[in-house]
MOPAC internal coordinates of N, CA, C and O (Angstrom, degrees):
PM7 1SCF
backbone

  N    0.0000 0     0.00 0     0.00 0    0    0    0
  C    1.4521 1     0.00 0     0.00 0    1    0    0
  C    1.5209 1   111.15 1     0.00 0    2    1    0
  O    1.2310 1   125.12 1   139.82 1    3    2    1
  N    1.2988 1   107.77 1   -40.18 1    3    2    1
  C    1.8628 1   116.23 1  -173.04 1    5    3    2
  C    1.6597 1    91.64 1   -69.05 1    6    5    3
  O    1.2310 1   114.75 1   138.87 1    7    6    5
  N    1.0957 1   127.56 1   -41.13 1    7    6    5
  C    1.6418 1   132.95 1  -172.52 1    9    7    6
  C    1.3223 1   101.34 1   -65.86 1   10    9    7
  O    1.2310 1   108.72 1   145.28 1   11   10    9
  N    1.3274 1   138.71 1   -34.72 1   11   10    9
  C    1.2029 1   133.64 1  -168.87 1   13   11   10
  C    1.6381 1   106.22 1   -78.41 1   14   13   11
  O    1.2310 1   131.61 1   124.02 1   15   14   13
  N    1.7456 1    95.19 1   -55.98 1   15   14   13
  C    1.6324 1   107.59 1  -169.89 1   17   15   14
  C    1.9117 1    90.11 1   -47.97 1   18   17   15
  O    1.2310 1   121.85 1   119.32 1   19   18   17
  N    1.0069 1   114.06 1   -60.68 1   19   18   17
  C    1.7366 1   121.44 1  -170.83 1   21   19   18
  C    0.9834 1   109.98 1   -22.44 1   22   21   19
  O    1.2310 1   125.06 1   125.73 1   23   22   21
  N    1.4974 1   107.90 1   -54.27 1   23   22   21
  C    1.4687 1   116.39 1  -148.44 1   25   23   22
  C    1.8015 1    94.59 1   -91.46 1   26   25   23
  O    1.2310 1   119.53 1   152.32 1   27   26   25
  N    1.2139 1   118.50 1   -27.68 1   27   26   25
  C    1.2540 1   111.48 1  -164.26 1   29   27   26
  C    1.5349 1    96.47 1   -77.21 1   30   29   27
  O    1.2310 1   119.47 1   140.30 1   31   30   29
  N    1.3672 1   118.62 1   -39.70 1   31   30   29
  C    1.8015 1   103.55 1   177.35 1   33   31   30
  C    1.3094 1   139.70 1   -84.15 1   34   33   31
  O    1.2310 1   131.62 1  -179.56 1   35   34   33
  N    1.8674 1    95.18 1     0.44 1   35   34   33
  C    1.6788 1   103.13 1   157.64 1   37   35   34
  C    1.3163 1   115.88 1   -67.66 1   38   37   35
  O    1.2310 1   126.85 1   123.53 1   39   38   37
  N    1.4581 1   104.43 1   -56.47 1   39   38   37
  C    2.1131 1   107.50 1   163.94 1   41   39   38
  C    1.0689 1   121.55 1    -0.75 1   42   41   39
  O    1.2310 1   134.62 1   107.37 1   43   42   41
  N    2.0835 1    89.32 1   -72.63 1   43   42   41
  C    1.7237 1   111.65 1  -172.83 1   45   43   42
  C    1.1447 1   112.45 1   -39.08 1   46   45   43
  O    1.2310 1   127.17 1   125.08 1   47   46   45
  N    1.7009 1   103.82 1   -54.92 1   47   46   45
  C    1.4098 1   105.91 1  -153.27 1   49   47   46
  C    1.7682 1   119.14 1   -60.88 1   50   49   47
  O    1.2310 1   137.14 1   144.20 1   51   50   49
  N    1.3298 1    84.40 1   -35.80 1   51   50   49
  C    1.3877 1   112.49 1  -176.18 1   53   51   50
  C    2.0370 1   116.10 1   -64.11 1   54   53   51
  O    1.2310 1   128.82 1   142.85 1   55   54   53
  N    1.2960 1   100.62 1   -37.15 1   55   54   53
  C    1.0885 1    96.51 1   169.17 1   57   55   54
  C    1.5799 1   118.90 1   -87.22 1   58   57   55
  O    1.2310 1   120.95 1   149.52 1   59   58   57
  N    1.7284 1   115.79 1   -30.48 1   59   58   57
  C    1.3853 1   117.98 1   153.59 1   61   59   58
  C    1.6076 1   123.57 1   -35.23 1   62   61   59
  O    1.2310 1   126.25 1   159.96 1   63   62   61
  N    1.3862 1   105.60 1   -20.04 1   63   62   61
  C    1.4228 1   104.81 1  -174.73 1   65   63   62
  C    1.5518 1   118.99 1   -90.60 1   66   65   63
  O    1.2310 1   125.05 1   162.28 1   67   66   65
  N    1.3545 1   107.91 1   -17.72 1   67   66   65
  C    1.5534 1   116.83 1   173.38 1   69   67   66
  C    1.0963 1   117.97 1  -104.10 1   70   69   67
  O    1.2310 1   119.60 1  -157.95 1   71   70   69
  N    1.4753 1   118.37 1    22.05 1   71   70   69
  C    1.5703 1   119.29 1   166.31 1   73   71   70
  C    1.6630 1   105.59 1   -60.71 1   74   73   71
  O    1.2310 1   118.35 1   -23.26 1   75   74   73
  N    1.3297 1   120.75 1   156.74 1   75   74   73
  C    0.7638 1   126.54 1   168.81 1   77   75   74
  C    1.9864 1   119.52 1  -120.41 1   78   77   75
  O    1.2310 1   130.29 1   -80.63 1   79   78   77
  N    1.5270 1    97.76 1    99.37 1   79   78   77
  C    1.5479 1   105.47 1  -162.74 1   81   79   78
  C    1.2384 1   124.38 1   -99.73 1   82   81   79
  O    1.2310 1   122.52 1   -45.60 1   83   82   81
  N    1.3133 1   112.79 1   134.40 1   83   82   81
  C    1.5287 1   109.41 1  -144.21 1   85   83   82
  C    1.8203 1   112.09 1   -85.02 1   86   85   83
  O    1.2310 1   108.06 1   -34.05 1   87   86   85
  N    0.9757 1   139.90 1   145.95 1   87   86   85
  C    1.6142 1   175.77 1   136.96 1   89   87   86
  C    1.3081 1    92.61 1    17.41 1   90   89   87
  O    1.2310 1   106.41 1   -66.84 1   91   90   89
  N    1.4208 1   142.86 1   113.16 1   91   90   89
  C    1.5352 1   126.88 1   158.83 1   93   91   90
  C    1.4866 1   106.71 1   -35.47 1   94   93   91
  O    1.2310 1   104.66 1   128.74 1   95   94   93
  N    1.4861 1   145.95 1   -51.26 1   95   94   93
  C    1.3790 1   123.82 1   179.64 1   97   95   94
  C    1.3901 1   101.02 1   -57.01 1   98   97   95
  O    1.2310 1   106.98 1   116.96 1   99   98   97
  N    0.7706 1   141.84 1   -63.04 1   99   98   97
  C    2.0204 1   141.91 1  -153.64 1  101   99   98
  C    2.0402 1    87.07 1   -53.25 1  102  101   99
  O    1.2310 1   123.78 1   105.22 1  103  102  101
  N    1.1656 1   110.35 1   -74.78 1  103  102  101
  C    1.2026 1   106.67 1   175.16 1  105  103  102
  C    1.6645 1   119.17 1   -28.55 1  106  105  103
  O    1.2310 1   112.59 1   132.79 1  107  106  105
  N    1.4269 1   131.59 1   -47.21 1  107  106  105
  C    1.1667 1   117.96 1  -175.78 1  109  107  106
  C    1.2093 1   101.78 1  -110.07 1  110  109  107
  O    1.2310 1   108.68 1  -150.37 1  111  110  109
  N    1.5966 1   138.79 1    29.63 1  111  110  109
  C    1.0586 1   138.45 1   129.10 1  113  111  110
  C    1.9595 1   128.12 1   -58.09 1  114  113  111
  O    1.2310 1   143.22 1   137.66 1  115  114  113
  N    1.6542 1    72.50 1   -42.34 1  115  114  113
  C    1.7156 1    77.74 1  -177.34 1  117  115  114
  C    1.6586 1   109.52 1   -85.33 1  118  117  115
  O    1.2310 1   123.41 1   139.16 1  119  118  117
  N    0.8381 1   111.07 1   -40.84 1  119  118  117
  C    1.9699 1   107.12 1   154.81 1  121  119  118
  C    0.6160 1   103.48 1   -19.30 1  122  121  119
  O    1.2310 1   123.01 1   103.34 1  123  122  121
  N    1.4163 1   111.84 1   -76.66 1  123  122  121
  C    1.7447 1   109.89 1  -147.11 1  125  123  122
  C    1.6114 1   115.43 1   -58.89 1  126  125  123
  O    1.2310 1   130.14 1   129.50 1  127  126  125
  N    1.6924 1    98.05 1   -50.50 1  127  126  125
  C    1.7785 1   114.52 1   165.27 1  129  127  126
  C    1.2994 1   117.98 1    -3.96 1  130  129  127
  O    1.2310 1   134.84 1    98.60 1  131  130  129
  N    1.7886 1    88.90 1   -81.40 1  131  130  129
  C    1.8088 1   122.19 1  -175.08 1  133  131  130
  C    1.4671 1   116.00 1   -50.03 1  134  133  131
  O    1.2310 1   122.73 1   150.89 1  135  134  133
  N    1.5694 1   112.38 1   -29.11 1  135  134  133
  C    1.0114 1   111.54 1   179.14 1  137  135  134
  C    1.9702 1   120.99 1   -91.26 1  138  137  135
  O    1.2310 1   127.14 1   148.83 1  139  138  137
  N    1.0773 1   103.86 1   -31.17 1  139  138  137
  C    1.2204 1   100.05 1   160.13 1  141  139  138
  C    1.4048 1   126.40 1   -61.15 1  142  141  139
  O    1.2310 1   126.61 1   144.27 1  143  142  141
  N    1.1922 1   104.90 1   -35.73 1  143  142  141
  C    1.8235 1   117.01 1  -169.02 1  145  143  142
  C    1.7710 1    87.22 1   -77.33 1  146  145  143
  O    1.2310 1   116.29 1   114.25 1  147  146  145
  N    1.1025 1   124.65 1   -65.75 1  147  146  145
  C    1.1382 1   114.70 1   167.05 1  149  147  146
  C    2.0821 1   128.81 1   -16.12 1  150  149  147
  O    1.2310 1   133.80 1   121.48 1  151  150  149
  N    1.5972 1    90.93 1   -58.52 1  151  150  149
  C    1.5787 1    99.36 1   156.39 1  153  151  150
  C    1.1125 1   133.91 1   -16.14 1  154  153  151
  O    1.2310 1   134.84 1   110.28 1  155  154  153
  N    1.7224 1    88.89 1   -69.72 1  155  154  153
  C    1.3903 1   113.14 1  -151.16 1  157  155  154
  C    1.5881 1   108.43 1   -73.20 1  158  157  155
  O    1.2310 1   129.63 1   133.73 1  159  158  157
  N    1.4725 1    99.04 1   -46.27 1  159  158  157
  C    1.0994 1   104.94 1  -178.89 1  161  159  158
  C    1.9800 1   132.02 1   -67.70 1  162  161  159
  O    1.2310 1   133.43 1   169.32 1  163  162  161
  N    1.2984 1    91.65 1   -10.68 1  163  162  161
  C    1.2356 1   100.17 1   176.00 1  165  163  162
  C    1.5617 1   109.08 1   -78.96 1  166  165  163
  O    1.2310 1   130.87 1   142.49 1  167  166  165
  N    1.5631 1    96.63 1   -37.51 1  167  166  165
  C    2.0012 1    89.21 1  -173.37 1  169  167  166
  C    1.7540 1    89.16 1   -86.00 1  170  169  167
  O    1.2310 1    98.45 1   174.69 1  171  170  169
  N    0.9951 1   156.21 1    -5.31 1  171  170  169
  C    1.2052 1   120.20 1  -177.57 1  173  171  170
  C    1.8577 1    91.48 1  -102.55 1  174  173  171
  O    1.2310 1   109.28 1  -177.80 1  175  174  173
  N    1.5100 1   137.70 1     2.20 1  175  174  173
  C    1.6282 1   121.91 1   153.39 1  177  175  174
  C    1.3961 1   112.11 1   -89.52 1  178  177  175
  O    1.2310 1   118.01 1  -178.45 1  179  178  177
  N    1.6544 1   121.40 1     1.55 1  179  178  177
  C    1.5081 1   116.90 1  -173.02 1  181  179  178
  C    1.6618 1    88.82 1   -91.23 1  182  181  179
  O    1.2310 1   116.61 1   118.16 1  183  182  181
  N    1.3754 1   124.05 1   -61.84 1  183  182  181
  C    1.3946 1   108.14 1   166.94 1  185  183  182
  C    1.3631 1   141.66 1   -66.46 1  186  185  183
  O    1.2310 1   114.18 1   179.73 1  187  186  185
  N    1.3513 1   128.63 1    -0.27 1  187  186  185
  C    1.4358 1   143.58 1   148.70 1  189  187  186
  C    1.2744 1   101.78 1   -66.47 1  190  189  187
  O    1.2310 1   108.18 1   127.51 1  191  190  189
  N    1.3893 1   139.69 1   -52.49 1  191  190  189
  C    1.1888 1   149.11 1   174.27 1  193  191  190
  C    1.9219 1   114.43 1   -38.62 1  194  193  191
  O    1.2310 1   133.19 1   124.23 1  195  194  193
  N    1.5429 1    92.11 1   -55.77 1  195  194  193
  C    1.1861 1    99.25 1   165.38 1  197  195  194
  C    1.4960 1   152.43 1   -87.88 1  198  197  195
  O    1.2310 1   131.89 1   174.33 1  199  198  197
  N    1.4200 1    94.64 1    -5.67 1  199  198  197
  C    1.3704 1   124.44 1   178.89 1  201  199  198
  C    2.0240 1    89.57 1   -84.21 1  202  201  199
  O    1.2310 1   122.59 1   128.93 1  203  202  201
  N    1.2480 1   112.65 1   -51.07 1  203  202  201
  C    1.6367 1    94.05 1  -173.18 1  205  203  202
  C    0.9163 1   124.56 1  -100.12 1  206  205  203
  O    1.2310 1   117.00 1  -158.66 1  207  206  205
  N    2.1542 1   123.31 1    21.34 1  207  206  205
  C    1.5956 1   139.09 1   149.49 1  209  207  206
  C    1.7197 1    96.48 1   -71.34 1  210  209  207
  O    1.2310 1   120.71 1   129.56 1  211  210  209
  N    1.3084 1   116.24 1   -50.44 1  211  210  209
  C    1.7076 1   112.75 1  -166.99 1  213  211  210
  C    1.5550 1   101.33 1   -58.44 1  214  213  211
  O    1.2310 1   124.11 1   140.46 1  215  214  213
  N    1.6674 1   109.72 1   -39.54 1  215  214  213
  C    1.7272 1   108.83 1   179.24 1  217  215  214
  C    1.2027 1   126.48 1   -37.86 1  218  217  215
  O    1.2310 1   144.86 1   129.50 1  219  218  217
  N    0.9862 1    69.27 1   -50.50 1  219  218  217
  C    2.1872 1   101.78 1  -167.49 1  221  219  218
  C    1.3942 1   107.83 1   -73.02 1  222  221  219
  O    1.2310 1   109.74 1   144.56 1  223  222  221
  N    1.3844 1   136.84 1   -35.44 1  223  222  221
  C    1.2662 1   135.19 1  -168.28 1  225  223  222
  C    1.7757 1    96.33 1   -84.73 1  226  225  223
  O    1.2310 1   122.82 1   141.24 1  227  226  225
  N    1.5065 1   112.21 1   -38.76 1  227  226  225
  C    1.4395 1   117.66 1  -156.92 1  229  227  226
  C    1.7242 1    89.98 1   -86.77 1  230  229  227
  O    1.2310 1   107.30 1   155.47 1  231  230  229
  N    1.1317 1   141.27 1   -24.53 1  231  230  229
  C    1.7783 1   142.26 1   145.22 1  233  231  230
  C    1.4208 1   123.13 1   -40.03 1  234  233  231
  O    1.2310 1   122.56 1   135.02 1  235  234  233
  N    1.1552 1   112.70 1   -44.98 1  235  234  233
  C    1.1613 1   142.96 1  -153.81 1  237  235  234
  C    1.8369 1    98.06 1   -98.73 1  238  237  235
  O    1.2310 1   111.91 1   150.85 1  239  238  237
  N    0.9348 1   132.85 1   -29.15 1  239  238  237
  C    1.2949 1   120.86 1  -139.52 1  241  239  238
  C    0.9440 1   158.91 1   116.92 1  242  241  239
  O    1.2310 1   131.94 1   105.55 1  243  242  241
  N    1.1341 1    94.54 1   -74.45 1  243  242  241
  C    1.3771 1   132.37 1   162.14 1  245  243  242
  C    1.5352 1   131.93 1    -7.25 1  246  245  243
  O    1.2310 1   121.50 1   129.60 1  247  246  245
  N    1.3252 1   114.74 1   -50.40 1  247  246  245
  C    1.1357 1   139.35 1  -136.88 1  249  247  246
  C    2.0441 1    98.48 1  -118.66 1  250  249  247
  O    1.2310 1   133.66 1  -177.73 1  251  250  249
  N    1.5481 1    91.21 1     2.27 1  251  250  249
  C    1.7787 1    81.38 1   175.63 1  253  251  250
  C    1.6249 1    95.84 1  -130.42 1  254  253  251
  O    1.2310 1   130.33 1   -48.43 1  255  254  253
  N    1.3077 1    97.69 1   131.57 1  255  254  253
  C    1.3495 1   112.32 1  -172.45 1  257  255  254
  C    1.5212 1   120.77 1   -72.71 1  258  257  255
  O    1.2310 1   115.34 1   -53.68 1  259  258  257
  N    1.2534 1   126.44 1   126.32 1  259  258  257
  C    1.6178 1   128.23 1  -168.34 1  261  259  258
  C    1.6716 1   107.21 1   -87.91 1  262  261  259
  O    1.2310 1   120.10 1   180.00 1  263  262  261

């Protein structure tokens, strides 16, 4: 069992060693990315969001005042 564990975390290590890890710029390139897309995507489900509360109220009823 100790021969296995051994052998299995020289591997690791070994394959840990040919990662290929990316550039502090590449890194805060892709930040920045994620975070915009992040943005974006929030205002286009805040108005999808709201486009199918107005649906629903104006289906519903709701949405005409007595």
């Amino acid at each position: 069992m100790s021969k296995n564990l051994a052998q299995f975390i020289r591997e690791t290590r070994q394959e840990a060693l040919k990662v290929s890890w990316p550039t502090r710029k590449e890194t805060m390139t892709t930040t920045v990315v994620v975070f915009i897309m992040i943005f974006i995507m929030s205002m286009i489900l805040l108005v999808t969001d709201g486009v199918i509360a107005a649906s629903v109220k104006f289906i519903l009823g709701l949405g005409v005042e007595k």
